[in-house]
LOMAR-791474 format. One record per residue (C-alpha): x, y, z; residue in three letters. Coordinates in Angstrom, 2 decimals, padded with zeros to 5 digits. Each point is the difference from the previous one (the first is absolute). Layout:
residues N
{px=X; py=Y; pz=Z; r=ALA} $
...
This chain:
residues 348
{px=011.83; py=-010.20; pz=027.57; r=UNK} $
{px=003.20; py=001.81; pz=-000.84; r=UNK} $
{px=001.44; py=-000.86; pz=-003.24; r=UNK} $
{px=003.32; py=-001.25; pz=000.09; r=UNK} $
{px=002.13; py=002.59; pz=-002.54; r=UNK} $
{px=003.22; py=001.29; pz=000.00; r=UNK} $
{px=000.86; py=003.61; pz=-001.28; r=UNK} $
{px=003.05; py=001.00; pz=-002.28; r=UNK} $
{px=000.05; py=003.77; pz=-000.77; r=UNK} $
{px=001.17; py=001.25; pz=-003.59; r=UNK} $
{px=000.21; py=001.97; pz=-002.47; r=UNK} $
{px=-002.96; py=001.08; pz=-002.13; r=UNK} $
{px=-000.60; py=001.60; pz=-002.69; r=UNK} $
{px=-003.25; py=001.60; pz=001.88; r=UNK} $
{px=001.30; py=-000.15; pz=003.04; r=UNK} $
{px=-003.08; py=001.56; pz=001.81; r=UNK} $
{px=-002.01; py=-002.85; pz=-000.40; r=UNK} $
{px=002.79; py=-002.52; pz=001.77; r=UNK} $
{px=-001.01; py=-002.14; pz=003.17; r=UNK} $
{px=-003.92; py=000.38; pz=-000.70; r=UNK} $
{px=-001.74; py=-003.06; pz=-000.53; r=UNK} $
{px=-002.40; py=-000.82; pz=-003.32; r=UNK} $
{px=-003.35; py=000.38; pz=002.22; r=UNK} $
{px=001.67; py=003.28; pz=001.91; r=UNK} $
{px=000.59; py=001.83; pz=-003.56; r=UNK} $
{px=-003.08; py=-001.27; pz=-001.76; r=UNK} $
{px=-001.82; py=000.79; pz=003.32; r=UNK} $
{px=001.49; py=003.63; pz=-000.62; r=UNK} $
{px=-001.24; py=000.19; pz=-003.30; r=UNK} $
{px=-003.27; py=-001.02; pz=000.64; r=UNK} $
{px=-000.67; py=002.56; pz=002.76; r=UNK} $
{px=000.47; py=002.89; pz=-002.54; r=UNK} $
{px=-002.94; py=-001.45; pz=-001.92; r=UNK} $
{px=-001.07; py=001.17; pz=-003.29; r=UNK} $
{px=001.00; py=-001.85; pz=-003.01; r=UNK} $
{px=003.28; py=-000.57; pz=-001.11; r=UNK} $
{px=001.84; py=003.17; pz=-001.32; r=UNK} $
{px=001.24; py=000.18; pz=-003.91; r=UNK} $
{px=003.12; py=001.85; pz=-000.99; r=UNK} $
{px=000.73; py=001.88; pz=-002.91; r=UNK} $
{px=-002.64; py=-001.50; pz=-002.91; r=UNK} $
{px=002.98; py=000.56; pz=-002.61; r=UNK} $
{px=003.02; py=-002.65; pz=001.71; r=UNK} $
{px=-000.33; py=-003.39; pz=001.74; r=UNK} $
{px=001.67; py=-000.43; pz=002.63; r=UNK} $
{px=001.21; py=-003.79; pz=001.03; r=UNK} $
{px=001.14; py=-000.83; pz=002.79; r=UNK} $
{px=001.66; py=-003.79; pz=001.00; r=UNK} $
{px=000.74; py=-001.56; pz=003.15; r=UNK} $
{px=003.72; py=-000.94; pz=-001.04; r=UNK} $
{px=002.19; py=-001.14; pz=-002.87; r=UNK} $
{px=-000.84; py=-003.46; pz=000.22; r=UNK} $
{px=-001.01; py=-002.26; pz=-003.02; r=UNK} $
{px=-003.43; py=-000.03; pz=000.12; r=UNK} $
{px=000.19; py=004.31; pz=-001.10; r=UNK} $
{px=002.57; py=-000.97; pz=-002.75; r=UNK} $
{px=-002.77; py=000.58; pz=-002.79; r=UNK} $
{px=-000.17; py=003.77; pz=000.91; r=UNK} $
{px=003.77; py=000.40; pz=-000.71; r=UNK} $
{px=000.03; py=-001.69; pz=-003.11; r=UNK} $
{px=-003.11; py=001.99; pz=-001.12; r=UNK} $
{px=001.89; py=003.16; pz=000.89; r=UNK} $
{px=003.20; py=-000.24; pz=-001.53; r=UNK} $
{px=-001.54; py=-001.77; pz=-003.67; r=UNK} $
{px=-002.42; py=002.88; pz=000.05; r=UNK} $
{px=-003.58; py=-001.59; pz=000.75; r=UNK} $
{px=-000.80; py=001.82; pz=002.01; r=UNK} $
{px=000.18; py=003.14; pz=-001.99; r=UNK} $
{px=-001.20; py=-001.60; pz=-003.05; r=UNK} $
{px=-003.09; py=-000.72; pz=001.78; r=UNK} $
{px=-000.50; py=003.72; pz=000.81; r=UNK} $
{px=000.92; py=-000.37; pz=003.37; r=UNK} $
{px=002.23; py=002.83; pz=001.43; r=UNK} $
{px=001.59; py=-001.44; pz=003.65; r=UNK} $
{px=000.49; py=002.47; pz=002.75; r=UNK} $
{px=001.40; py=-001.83; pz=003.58; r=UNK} $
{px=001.18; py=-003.00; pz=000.08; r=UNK} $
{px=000.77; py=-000.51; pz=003.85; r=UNK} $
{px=001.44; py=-003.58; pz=001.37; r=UNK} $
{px=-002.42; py=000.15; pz=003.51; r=UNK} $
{px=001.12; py=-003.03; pz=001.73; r=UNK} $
{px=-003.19; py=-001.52; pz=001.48; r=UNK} $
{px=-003.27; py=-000.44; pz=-001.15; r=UNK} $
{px=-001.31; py=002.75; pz=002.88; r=UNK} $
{px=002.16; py=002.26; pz=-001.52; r=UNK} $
{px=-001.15; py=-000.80; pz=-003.38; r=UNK} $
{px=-003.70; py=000.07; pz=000.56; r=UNK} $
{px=000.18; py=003.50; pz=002.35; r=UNK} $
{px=001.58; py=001.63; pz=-003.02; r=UNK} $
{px=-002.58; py=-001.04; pz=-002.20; r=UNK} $
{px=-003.21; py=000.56; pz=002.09; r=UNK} $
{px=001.83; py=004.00; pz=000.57; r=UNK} $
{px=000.84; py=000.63; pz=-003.64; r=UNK} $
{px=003.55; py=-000.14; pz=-000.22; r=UNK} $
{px=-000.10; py=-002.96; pz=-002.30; r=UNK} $
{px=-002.67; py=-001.10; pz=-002.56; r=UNK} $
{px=000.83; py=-003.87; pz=-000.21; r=UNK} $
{px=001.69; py=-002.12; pz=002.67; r=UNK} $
{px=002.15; py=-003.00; pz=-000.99; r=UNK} $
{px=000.01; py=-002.06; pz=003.25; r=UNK} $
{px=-001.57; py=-003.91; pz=000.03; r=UNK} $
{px=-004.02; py=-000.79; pz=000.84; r=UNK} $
{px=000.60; py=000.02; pz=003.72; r=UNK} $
{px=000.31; py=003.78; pz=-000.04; r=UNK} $
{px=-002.78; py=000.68; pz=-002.13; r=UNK} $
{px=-002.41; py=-002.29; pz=002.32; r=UNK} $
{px=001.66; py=002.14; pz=002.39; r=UNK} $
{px=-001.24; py=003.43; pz=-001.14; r=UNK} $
{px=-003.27; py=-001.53; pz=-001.24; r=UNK} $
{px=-000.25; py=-000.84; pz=003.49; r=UNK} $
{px=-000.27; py=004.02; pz=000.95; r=UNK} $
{px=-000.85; py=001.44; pz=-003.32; r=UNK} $
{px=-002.80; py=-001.81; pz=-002.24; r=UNK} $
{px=000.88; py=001.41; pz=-003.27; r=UNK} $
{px=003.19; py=-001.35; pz=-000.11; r=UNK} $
{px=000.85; py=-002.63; pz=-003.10; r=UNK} $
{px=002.09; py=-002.08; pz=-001.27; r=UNK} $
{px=001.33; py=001.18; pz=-003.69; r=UNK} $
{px=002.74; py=-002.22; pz=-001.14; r=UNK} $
{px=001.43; py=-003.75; pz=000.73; r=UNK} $
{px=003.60; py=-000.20; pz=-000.24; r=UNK} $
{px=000.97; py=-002.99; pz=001.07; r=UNK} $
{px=-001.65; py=-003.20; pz=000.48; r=UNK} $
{px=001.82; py=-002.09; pz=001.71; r=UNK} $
{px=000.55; py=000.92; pz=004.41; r=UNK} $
{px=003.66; py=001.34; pz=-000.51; r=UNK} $
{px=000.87; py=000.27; pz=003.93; r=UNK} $
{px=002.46; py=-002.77; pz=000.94; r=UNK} $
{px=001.29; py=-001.10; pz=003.46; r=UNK} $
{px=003.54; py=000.16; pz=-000.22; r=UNK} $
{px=002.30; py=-001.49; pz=002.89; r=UNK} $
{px=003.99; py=000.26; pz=000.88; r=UNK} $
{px=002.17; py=-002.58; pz=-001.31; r=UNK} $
{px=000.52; py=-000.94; pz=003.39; r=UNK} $
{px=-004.05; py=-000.60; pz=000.75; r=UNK} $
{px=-000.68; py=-002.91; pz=002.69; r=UNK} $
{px=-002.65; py=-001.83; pz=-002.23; r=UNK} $
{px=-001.47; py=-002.29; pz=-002.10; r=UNK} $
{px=001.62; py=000.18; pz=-003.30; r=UNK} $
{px=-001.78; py=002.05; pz=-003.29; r=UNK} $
{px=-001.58; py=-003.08; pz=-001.09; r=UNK} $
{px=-001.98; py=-001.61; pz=002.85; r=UNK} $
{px=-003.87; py=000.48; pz=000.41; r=UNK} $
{px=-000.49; py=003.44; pz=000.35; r=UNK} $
{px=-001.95; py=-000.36; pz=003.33; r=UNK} $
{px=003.40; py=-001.32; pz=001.40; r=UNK} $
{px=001.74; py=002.86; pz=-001.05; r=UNK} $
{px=-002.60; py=002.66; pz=001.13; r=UNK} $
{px=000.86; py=-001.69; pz=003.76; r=UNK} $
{px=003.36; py=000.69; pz=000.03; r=UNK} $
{px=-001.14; py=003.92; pz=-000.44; r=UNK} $
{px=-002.08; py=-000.07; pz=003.61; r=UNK} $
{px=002.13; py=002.20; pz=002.37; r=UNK} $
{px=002.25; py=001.74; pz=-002.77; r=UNK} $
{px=000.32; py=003.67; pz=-000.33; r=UNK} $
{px=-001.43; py=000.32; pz=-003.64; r=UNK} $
{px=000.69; py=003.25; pz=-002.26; r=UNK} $
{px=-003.12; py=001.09; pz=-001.96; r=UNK} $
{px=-000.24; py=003.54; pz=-001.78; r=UNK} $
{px=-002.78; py=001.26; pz=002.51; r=UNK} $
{px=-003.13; py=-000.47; pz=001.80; r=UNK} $
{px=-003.19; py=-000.43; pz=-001.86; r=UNK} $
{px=002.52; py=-001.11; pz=-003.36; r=UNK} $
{px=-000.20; py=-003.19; pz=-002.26; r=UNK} $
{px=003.29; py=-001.13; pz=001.61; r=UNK} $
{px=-001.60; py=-000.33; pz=003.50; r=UNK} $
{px=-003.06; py=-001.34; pz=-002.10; r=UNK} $
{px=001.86; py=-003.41; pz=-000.99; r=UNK} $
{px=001.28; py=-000.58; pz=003.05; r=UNK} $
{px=-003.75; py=000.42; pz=001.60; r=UNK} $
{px=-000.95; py=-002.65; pz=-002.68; r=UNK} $
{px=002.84; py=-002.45; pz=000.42; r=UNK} $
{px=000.02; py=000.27; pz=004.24; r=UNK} $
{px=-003.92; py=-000.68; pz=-000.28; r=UNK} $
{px=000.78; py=-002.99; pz=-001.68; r=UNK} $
{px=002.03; py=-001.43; pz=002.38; r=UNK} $
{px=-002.72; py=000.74; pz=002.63; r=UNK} $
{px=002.27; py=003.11; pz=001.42; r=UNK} $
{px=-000.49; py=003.96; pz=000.29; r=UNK} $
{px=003.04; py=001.60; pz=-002.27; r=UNK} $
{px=-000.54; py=003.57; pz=002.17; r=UNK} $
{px=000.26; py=-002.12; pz=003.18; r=UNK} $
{px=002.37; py=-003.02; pz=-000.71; r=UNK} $
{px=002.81; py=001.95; pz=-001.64; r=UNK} $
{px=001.53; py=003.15; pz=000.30; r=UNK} $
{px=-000.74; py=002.33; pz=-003.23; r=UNK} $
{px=002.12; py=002.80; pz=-000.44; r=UNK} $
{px=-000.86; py=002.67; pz=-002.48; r=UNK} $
{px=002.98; py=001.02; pz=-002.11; r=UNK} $
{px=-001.74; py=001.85; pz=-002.46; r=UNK} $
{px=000.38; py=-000.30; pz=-003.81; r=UNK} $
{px=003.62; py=000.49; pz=-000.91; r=UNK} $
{px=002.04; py=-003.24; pz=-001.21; r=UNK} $
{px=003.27; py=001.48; pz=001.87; r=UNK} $
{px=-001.85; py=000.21; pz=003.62; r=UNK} $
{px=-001.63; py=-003.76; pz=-000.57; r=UNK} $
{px=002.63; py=-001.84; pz=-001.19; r=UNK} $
{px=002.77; py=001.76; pz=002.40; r=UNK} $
{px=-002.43; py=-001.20; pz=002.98; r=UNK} $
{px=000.37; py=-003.31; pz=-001.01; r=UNK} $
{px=003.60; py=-000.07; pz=-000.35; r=UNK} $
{px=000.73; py=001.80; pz=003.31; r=UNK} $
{px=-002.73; py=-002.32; pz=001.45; r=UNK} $
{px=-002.05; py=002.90; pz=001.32; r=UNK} $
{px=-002.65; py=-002.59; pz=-001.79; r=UNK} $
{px=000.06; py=-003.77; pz=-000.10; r=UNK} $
{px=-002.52; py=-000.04; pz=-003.28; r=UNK} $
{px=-001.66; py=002.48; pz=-002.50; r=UNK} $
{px=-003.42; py=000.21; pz=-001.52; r=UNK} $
{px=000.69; py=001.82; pz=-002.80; r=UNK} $
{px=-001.06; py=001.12; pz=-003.52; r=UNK} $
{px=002.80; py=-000.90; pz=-002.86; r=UNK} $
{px=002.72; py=000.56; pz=-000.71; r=UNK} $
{px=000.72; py=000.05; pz=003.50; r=UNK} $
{px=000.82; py=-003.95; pz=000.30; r=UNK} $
{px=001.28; py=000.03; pz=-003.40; r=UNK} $
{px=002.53; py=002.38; pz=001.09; r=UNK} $
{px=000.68; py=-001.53; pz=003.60; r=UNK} $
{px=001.36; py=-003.27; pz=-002.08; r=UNK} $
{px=001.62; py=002.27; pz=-002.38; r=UNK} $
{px=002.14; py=000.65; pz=002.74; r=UNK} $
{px=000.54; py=-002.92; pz=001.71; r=UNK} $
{px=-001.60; py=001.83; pz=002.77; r=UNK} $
{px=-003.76; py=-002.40; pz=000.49; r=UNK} $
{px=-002.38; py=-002.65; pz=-002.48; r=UNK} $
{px=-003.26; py=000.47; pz=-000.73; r=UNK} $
{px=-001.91; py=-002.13; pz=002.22; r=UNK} $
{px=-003.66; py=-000.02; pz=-001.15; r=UNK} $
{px=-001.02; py=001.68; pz=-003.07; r=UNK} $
{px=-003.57; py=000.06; pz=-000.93; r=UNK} $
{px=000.85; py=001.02; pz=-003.53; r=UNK} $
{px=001.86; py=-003.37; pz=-000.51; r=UNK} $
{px=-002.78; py=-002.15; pz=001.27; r=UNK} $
{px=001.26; py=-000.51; pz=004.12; r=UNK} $
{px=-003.82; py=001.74; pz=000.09; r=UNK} $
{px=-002.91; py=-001.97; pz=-002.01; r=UNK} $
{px=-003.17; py=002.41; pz=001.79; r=UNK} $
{px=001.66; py=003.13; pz=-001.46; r=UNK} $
{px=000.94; py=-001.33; pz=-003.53; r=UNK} $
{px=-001.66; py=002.60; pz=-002.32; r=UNK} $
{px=-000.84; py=002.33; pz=002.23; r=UNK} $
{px=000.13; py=003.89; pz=-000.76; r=UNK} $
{px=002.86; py=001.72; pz=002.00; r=UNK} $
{px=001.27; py=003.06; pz=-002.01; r=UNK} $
{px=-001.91; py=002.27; pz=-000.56; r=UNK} $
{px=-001.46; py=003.94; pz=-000.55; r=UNK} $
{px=-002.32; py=001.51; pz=001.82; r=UNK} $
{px=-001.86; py=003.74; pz=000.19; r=UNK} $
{px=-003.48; py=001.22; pz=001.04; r=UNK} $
{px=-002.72; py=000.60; pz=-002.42; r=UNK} $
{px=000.54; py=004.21; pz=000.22; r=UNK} $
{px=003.13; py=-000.69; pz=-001.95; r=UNK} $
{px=-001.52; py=-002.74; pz=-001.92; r=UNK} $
{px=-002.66; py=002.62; pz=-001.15; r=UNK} $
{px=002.13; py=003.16; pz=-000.33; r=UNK} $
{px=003.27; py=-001.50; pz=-001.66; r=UNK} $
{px=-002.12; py=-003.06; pz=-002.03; r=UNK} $
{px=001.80; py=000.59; pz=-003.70; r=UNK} $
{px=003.20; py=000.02; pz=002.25; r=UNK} $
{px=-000.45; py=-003.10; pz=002.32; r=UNK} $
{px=-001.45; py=-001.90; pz=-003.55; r=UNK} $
{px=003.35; py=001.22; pz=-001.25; r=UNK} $
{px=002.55; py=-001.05; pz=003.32; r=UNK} $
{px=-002.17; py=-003.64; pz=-000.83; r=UNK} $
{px=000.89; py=000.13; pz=-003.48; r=UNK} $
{px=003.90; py=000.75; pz=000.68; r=UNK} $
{px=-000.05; py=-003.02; pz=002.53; r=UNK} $
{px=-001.60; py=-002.30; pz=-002.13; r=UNK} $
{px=003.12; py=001.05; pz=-002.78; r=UNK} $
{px=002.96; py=-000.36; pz=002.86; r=UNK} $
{px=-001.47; py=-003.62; pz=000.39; r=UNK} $
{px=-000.20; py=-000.98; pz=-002.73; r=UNK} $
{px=003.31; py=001.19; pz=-000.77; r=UNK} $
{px=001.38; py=-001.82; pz=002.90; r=UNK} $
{px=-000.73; py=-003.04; pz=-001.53; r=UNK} $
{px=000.97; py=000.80; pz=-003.90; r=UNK} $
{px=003.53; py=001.87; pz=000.64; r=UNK} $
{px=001.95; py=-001.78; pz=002.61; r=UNK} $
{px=002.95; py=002.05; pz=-001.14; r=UNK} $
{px=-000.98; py=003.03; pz=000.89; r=UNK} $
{px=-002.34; py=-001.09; pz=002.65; r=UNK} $
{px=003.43; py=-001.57; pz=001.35; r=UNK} $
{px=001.88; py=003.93; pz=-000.65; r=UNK} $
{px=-003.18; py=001.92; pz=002.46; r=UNK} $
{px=-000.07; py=-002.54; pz=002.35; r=UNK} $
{px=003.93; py=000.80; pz=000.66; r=UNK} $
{px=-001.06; py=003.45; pz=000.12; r=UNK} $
{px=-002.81; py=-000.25; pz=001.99; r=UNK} $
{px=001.46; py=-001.77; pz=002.52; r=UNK} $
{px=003.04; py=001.52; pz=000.14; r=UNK} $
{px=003.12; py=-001.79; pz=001.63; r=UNK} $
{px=-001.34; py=-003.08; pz=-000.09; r=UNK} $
{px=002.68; py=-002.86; pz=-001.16; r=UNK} $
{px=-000.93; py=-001.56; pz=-003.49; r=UNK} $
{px=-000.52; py=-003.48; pz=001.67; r=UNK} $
{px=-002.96; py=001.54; pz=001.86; r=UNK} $
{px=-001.42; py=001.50; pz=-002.88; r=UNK} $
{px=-000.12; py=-002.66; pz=-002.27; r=UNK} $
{px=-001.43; py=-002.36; pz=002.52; r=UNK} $
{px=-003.16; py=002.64; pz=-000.08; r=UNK} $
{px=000.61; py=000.40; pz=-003.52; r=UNK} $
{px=-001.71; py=-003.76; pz=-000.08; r=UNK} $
{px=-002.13; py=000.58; pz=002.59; r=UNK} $
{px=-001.86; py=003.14; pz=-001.85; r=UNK} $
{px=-001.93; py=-001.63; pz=-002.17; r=UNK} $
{px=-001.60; py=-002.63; pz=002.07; r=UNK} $
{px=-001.61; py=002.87; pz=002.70; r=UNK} $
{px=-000.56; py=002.80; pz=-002.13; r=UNK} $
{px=-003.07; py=000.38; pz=-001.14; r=UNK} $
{px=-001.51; py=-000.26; pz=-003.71; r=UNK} $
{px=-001.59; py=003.57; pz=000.35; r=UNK} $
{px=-001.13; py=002.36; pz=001.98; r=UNK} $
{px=-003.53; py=-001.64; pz=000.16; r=UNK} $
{px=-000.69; py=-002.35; pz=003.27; r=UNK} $
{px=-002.15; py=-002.85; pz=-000.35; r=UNK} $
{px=-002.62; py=-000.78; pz=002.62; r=UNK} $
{px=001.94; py=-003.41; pz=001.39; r=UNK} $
{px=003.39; py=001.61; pz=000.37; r=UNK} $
{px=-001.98; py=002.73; pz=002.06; r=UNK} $
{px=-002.31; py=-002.01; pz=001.83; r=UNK} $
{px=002.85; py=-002.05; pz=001.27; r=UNK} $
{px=001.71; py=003.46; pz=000.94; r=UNK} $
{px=-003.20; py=000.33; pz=002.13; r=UNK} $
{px=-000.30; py=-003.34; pz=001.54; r=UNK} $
{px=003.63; py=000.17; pz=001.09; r=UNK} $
{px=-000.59; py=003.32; pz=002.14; r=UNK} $
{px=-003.44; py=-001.09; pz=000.87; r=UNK} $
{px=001.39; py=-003.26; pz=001.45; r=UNK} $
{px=003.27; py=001.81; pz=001.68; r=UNK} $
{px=-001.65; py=002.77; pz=001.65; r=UNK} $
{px=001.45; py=002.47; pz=-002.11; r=UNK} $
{px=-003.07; py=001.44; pz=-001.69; r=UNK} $
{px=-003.39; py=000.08; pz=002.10; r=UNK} $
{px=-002.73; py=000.30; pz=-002.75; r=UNK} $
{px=002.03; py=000.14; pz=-003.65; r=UNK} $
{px=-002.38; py=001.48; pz=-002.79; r=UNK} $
{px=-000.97; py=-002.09; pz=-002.91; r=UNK} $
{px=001.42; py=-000.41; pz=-003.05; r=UNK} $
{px=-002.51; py=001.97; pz=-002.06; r=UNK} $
{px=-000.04; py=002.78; pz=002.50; r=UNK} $
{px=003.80; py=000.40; pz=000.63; r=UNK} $
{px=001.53; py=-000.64; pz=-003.73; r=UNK} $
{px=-001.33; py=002.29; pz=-002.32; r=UNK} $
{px=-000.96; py=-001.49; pz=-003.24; r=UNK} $
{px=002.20; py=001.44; pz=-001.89; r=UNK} $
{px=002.65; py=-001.66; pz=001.77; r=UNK} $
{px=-001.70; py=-003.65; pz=-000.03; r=UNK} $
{px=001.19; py=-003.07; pz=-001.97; r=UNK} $
């Protein structure tokens, strides 16, 4: 059966990639067979889905100088806007690691079995459904089922097919007994905060699913509320779960080793950091998100602590509720095991 999705074209910062969907690019990588390429064995290239606050560890490594004190010398740094984009880009070379959340790296396990997941970032689902001010519905506090029925037949915004923003609203619709691809509208917006939030305030959308600050900066501006927010509890299955996080393939893992050990080194610095120095973790958060109002920022100022994780290392219940969630939503057909997916190195 068709799926019921709504198109709005952007900008991107790769824009060749734009309007393919996760399984069409993966699909395309896959066909070229061969294992994953490596580029230049003397930089690391990094590339991120967006600026949201799950990546916020990689900017505050950068600009205290972990990175660099770690040995690691940083070539590209490219903001990809989906997780397609993000994994295509890795599986061709033009990035080593890929900061996206678990759904894209089931993804390109899906096509490429020596994929694996490197890093945990954040620990907590960050993707929140965020409504108008206006929103015909149960209020923020009743049961969450009720409020998951007043989404059936809205024209949601998520960041893209295949993405942990359409992921939650998979899980939540399947709770209610309800198909989120067939009993709303999803409309993929891509990744930037100006193109989500404007759709909700012109009404092009009646509701987001989207990762923070996105809600946080919808109130900010009088302009929606966060509805349901798995990171604040609205969510008990995902509590926990791995969300953020880095992924490569094992040819980088085995060409660029001292310089992956080192990229885990620099993260495990910026979060620790983000929890000693909420000064200056206050001062990069301004600059990493820049523009954003200082109401919004201190209101994920509080929030950083509770998601982000303790270190880079992932522990085998935050992952294998990861892999229960996209087992039990479709979104990942035969997710690896623990042992076989996390390297050691990067275990708890």
């Amino acid at each position: 059966m068709s799926i019921n999705r709504t198109a709005i074209t952007r900008r991107t910062l790769l824009g060749s990639a734009v309007g393919l969907s996760t399984a069409a690019l993966l699909a395309g990588c896959a066909k070229k067979g061969g294992a994953a390429s490596v580029s230049d064995t003397g930089i690391l290239n990094v590339g991120q889905i967006s600026d949201s606050v799950a990546f916020f560890p990689l900017h505050v490594a950068e600009q205290q100088g972990f990175f660099e004190a770690n040995g690691v010398k940083l070539g590209e740094r490219p903001r990809l806007g989906t997780g397609a984009k993000l994994a295509a880009a890795l599986k061709s070379g033009a990035i080593d690691l890929a900061a996206g959340v678990t759904t894209d790296a089931f993804n390109l396990y899906e096509v490429d079995k020596t994929a694996r997941l490197t890093a945990g970032l954040v620990t907590e689902y960050y993707v929140d459904v965020v409504v108008g001010n206006d929103f015909a519905g149960p209020a923020e506090q009743a049961p969450l089922n009720d409020r998951v029925s007043a989404l059936v037949g809205k024209k949601i915004g998520i960041t893209g097919p295949g993405s942990g923003t359409e992921a939650l609203l998979v899980h939540l619709f399947q709770q209610i007994g309800k198909d989120a691809n067939k009993d709303a509208t999803l409309v993929n917006l891509g990744a930037a905060t100006t193109a989500a939030v404007g759709a909700l305030k012109s009404k092009q959308v009646d509701a987001l699913s989207f990762f923070q600050p996105i809600g946080q900066v919808a109130a900010g501006e009088g302009t929606g509320k966060i509805y349901i927010s798995p990171q604040r509890g609205d969510v008990p299955s995902l509590a926990g779960v791995v969300h953020g996080c880095v992924f490569s393939t094992t040819a980088v893992l085995d060409a660029k080793k001292t310089m992956v050990d080192g990229f885990n080194k620099s993260m495990d610095r910026a979060l620790q950091f983000i929890r000693q120095d909420k000064d200056t973790t206050r001062t990069l958060l301004k600059s990493y998100l820049q523009g954003t109002p200082d109401g919004v920022i201190d209101s994920l100022l509080a929030l950083l602590p509770e998601e982000m994780s303790a270190s880079h290392a992932i522990s085998q219940a935050a992952y294998d509720k990861s892999k229960d969630f996209h087992m039990q939503t479709g979104l990942a057909k035969n997710p690896p095991d623990f042992a076989t997916f996390v390297p050691q190195a990067s275990q708890a």
